[in-house]
Structures are given as structure tokens and as C-alpha cells.
N, CA, C and O atoms as a GROMACS GRO file, in nm:
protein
  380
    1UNK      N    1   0.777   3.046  -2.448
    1UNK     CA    2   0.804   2.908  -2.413
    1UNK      C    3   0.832   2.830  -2.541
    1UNK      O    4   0.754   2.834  -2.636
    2UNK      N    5   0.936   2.766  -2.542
    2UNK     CA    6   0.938   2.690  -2.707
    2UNK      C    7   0.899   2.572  -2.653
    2UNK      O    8   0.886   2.527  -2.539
    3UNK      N    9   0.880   2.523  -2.796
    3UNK     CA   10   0.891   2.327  -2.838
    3UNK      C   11   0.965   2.293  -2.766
    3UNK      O   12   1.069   2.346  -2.726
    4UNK      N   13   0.896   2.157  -2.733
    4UNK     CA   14   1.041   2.065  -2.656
    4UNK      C   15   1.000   1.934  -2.787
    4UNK      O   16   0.889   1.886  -2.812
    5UNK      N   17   1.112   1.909  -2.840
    5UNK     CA   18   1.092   1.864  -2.967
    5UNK      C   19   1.187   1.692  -2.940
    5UNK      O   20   1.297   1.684  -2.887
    6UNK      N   21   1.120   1.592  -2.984
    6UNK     CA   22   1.152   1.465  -2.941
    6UNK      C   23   1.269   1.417  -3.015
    6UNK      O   24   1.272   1.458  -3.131
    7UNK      N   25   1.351   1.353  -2.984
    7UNK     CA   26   1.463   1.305  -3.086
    7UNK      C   27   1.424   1.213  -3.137
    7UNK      O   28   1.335   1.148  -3.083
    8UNK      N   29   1.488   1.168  -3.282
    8UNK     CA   30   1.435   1.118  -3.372
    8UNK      C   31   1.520   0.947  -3.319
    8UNK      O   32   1.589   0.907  -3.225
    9UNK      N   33   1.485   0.914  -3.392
    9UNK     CA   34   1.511   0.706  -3.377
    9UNK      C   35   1.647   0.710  -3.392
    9UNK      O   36   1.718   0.669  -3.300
   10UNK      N   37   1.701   0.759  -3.506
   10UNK     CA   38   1.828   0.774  -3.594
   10UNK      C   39   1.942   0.878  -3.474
   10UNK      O   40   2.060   0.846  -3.458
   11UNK      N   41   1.890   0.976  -3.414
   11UNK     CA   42   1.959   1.045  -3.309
   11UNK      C   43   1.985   1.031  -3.222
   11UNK      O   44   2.079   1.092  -3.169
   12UNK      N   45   1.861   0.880  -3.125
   12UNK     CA   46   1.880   0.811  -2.994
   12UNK      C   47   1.967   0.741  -3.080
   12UNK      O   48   2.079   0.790  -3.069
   13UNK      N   49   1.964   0.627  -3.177
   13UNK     CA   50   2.063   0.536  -3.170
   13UNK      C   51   2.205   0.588  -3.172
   13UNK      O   52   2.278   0.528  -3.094
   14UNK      N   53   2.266   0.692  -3.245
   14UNK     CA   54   2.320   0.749  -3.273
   14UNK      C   55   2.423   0.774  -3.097
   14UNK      O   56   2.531   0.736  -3.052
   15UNK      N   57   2.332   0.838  -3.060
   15UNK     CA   58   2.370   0.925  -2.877
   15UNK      C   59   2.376   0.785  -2.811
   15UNK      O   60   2.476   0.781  -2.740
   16UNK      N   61   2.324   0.700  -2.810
   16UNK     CA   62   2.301   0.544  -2.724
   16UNK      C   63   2.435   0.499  -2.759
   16UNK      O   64   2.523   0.499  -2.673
   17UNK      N   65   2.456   0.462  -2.871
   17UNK     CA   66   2.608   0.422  -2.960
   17UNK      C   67   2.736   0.492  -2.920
   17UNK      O   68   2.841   0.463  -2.977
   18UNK      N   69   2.732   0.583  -2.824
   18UNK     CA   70   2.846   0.668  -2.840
   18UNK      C   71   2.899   0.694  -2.680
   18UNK      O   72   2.949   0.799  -2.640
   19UNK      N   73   2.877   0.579  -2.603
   19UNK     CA   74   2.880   0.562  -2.460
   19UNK      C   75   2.855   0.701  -2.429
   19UNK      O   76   2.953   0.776  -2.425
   20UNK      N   77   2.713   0.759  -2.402
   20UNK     CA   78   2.634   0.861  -2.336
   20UNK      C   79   2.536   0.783  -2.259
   20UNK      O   80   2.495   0.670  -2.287
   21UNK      N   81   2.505   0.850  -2.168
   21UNK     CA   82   2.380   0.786  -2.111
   21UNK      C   83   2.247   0.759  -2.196
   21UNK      O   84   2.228   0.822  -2.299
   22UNK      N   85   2.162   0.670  -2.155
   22UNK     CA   86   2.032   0.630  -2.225
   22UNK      C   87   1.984   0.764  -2.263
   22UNK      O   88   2.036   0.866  -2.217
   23UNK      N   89   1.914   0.765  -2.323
   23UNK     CA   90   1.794   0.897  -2.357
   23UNK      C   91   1.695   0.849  -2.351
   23UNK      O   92   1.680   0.730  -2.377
   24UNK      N   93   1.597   0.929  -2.314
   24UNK     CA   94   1.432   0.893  -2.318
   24UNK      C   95   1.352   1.033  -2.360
   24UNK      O   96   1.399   1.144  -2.334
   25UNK      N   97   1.272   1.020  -2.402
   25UNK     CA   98   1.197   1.131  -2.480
   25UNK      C   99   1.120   1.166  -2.342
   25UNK      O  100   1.132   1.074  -2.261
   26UNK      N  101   1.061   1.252  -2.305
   26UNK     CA  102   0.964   1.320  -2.234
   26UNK      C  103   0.830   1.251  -2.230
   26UNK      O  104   0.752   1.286  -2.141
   27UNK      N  105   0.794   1.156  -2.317
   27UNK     CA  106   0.653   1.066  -2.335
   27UNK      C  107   0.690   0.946  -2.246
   27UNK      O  108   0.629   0.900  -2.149
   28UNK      N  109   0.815   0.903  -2.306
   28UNK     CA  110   0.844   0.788  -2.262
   28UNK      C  111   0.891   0.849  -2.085
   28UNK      O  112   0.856   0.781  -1.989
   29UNK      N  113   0.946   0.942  -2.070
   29UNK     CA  114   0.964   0.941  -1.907
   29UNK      C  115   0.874   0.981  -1.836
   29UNK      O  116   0.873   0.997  -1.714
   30UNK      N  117   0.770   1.003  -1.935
   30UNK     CA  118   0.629   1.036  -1.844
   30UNK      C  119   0.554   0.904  -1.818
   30UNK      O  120   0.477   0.892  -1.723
   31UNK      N  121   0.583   0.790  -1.918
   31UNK     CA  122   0.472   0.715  -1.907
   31UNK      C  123   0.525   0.639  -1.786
   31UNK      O  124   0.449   0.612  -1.693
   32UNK      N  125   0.685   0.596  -1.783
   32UNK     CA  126   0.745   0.563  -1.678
   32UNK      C  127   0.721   0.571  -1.531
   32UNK      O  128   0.714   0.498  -1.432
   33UNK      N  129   0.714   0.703  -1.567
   33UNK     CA  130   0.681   0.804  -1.412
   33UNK      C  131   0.530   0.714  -1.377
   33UNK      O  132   0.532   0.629  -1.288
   34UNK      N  133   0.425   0.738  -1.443
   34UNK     CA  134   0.312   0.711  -1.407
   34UNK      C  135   0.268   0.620  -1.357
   34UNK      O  136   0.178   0.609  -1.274
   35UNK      N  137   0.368   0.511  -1.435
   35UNK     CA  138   0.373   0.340  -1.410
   35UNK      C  139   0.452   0.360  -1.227
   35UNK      O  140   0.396   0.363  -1.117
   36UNK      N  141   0.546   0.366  -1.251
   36UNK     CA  142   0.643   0.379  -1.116
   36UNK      C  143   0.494   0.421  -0.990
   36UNK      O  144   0.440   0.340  -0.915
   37UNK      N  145   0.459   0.568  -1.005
   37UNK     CA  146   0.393   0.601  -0.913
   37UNK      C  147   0.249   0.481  -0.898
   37UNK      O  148   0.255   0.408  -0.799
   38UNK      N  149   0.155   0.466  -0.970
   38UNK     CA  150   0.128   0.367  -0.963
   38UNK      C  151   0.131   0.245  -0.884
   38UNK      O  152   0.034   0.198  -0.824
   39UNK      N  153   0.237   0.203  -0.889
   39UNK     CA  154   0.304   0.082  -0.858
   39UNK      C  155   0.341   0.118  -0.716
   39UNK      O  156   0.335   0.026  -0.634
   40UNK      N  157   0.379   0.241  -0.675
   40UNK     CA  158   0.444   0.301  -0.519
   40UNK      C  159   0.320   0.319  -0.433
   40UNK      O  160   0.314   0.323  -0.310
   41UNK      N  161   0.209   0.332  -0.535
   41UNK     CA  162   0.038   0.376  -0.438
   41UNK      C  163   0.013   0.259  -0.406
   41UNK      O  164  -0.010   0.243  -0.286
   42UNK      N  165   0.008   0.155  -0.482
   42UNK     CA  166  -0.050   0.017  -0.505
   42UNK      C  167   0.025  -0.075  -0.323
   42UNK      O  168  -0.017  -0.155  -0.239
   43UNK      N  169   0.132  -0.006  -0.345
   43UNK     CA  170   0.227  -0.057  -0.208
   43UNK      C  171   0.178   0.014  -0.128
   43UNK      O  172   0.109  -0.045  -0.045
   44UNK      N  173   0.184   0.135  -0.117
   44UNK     CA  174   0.090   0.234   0.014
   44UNK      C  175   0.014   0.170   0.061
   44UNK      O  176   0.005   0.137   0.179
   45UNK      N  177  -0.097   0.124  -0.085
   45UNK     CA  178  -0.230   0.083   0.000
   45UNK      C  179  -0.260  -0.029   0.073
   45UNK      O  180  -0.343  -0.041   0.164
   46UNK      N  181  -0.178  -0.118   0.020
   46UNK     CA  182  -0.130  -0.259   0.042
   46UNK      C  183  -0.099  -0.240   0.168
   46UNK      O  184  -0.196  -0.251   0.242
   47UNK      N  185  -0.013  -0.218   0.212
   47UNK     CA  186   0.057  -0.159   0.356
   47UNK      C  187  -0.030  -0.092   0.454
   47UNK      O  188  -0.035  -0.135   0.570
   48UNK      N  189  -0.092  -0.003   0.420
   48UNK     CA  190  -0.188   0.062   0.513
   48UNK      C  191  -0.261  -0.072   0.556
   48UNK      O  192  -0.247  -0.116   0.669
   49UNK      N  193  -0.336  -0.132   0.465
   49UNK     CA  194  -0.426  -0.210   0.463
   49UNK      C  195  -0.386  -0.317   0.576
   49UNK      O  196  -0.466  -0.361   0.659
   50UNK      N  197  -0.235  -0.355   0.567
   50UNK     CA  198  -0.179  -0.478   0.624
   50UNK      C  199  -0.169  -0.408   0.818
   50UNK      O  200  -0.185  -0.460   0.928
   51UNK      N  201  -0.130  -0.256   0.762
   51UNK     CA  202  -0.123  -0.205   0.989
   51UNK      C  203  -0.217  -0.215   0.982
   51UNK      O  204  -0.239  -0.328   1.026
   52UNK      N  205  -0.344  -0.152   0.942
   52UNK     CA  206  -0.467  -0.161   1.010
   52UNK      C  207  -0.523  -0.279   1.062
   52UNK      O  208  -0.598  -0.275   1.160
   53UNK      N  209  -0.488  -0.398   0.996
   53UNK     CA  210  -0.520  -0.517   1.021
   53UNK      C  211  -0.475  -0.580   1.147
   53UNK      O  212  -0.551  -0.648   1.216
   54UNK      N  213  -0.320  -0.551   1.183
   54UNK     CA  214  -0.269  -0.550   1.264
   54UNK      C  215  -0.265  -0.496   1.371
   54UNK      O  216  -0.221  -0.556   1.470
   55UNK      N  217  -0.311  -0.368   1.377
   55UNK     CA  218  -0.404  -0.304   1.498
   55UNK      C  219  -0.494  -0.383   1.555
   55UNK      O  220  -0.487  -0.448   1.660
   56UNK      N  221  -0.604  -0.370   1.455
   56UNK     CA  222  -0.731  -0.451   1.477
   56UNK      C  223  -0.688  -0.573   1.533
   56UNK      O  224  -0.719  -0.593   1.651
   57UNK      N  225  -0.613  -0.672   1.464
   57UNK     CA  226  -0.584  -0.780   1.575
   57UNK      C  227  -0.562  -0.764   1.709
   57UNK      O  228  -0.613  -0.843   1.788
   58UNK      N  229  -0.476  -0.652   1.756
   58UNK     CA  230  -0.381  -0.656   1.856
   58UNK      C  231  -0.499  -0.597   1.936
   58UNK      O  232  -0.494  -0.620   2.056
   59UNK      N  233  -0.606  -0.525   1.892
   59UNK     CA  234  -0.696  -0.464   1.984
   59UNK      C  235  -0.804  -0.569   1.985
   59UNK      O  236  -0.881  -0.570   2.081
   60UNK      N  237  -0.814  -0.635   1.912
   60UNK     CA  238  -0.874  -0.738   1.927
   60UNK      C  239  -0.878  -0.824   2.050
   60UNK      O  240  -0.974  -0.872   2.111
   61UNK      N  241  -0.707  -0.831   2.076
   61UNK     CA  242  -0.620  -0.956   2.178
   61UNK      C  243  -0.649  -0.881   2.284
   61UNK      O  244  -0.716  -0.934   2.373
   62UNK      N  245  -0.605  -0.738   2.300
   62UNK     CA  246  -0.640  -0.677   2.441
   62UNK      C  247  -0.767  -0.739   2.463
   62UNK      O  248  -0.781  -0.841   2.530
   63UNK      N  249  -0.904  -0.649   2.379
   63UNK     CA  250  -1.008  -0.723   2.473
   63UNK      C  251  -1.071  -0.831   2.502
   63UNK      O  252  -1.175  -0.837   2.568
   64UNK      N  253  -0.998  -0.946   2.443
   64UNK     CA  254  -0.995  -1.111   2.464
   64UNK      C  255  -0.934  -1.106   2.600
   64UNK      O  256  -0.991  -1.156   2.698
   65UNK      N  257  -0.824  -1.050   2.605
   65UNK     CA  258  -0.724  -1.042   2.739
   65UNK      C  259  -0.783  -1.001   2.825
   65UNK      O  260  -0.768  -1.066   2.928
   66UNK      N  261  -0.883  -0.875   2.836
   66UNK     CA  262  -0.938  -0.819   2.966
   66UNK      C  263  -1.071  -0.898   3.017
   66UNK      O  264  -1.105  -0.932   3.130
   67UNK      N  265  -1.145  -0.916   2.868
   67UNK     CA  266  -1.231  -1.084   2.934
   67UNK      C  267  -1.198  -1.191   3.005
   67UNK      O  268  -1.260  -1.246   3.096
   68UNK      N  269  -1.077  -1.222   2.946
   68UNK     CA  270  -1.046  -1.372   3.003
   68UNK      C  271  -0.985  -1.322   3.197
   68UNK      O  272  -0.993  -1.404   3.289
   69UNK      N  273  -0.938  -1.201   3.212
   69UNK     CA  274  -0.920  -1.157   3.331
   69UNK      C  275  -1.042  -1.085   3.415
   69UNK      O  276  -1.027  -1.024   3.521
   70UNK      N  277  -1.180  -1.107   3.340
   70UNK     CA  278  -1.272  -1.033   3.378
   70UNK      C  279  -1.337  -1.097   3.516
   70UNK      O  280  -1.251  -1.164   3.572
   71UNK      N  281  -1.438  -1.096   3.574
   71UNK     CA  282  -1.441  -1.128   3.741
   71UNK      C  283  -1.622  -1.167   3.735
   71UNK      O  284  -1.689  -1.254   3.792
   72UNK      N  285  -1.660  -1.056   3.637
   72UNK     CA  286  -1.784  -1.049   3.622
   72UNK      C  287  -1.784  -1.121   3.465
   72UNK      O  288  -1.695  -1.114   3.381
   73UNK      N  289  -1.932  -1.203   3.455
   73UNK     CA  290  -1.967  -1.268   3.377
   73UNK      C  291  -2.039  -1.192   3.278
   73UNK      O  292  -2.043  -1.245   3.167
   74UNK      N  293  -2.124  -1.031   3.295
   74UNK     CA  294  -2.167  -0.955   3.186
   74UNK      C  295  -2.106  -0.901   3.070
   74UNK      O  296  -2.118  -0.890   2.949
   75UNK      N  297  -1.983  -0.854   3.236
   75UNK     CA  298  -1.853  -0.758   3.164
   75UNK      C  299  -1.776  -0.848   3.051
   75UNK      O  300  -1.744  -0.804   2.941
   76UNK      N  301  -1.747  -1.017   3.108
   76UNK     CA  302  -1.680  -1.100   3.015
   76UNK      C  303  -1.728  -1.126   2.873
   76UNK      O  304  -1.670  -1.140   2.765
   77UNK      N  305  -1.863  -1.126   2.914
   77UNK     CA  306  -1.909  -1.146   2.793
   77UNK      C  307  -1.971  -1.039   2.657
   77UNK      O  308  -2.017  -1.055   2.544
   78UNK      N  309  -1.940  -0.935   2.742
   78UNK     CA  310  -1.916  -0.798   2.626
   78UNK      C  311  -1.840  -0.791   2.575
   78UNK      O  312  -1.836  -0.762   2.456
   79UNK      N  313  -1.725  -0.821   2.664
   79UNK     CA  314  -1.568  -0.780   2.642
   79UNK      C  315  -1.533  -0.891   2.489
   79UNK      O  316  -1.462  -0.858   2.394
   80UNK      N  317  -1.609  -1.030   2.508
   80UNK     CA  318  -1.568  -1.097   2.401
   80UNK      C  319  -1.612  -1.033   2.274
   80UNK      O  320  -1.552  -1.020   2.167
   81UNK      N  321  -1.740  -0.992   2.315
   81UNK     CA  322  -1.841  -0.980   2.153
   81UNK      C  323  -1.763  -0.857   2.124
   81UNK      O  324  -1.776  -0.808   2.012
   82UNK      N  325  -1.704  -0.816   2.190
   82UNK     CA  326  -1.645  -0.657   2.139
   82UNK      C  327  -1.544  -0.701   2.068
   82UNK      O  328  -1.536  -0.639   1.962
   83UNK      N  329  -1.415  -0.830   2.089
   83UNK     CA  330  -1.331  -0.883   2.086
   83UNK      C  331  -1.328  -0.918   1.929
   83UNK      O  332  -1.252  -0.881   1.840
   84UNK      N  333  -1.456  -1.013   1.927
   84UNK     CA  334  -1.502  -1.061   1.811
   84UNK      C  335  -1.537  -0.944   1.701
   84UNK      O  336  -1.488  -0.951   1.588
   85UNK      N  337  -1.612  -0.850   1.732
   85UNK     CA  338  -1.670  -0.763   1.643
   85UNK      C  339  -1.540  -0.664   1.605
   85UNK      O  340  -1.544  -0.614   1.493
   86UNK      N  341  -1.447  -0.636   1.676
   86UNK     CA  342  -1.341  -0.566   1.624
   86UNK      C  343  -1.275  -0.678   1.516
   86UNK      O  344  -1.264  -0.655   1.396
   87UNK      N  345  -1.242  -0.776   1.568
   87UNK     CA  346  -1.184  -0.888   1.447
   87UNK      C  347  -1.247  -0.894   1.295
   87UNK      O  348  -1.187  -0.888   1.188
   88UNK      N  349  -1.398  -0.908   1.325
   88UNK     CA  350  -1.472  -0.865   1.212
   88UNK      C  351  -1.546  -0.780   1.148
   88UNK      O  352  -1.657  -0.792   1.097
   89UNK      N  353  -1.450  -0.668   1.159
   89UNK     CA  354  -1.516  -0.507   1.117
   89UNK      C  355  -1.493  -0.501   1.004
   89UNK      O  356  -1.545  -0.397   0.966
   90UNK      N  357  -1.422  -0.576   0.882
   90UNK     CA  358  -1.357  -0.582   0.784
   90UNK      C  359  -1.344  -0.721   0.759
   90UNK      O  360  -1.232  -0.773   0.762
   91UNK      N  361  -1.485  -0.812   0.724
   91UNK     CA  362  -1.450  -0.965   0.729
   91UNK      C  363  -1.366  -1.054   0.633
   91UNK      O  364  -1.309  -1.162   0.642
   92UNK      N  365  -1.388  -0.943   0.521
   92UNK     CA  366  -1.283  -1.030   0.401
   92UNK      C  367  -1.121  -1.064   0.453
   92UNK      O  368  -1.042  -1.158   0.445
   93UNK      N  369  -1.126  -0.914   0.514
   93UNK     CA  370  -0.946  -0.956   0.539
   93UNK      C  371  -0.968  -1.006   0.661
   93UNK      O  372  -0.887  -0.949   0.734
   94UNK      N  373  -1.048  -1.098   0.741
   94UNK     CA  374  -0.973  -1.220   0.831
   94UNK      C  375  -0.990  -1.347   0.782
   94UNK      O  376  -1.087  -1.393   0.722
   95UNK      N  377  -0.851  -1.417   0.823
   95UNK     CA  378  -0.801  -1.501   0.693
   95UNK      C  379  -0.807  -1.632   0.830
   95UNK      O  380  -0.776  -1.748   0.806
   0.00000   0.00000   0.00000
């Protein structure tokens, strides 16, 4: 396996100067990479974070919905606290 050996300052400017594409050394497209991925997880999690929330609401609304159609007054009033307690299973994120 050989060296993978970095080009020097004088050889990028050189190759940059001579309408070729950019060059980047292997450090520098690693650190890139890392940043990029990073930045693509940071959105994943963000996102996950935002459906789940959105579930939870929407299951939330169902069992608000099946209370408010409920007949019985036990059932209604489970149905809310259930309503409520799904809303706040995760209290920071209700806004």
C-alpha cells in the first residue's frame, strides 16, 4: 500500500491557476465529509423529533375526538386524561 502524499501550497495554486478543478487534500475532504454528515444527522434528528410530535398530536386529537363523542361519563373522562397524557409524554416539546 503506498503513501498518499498531500500536495504542496505551491502545487494547489499552481493546478487551481490552470482552469482544473479545485483540489482538496484528503484531510481537508475528510474534515468536510464529517462536517457535512454532521450537519445531515443534526436534520435527521430534528425531523424525527418534529413526526413524532406530530403523531402524538394527531393521537392526541383522536382521543379528544372519541371523548367528546363518548356517551358515558367514565369512558369520557379517561379518554381525556389519556388525551392529555399523550400530549404530555414529552413536555418540553409542547409549545
Amino acid at each position: 500500500m503506498t503513501e498518499k502524499k498531500e500536495l504542496s501550497q505551491l502545487a494547489r495554486s499552481l493546478l487551481n491557476g490552470a482552469g482544473h478543478v479545485t483540489l482538496f487534500t484528503q484531510a481537508e475532504f475528510d474534515e468536510s465529509l464529517a462536517v457535512a454528515k454532521a450537519e445531515i444527522m443534526m436534520i435527521a434528528i430534528e425531523a424525527t423529533k418534529t413526526a413524532i410530535y406530530v403523531e402524538r398530536e394527531e393521537c392526541s386529537r383522536i382521543a379528544q375526538t372519541a371523548a367528546d363523542e363518548a356517551t358515558n361519563e367514565e369512558v369520557r373522562t379517561a379518554l381525556r386524561a389519556a388525551a392529555e397524557a399523550i400530549m404530555n409524554r414529552i413536555p418540553s416539546q409542547r409549545q
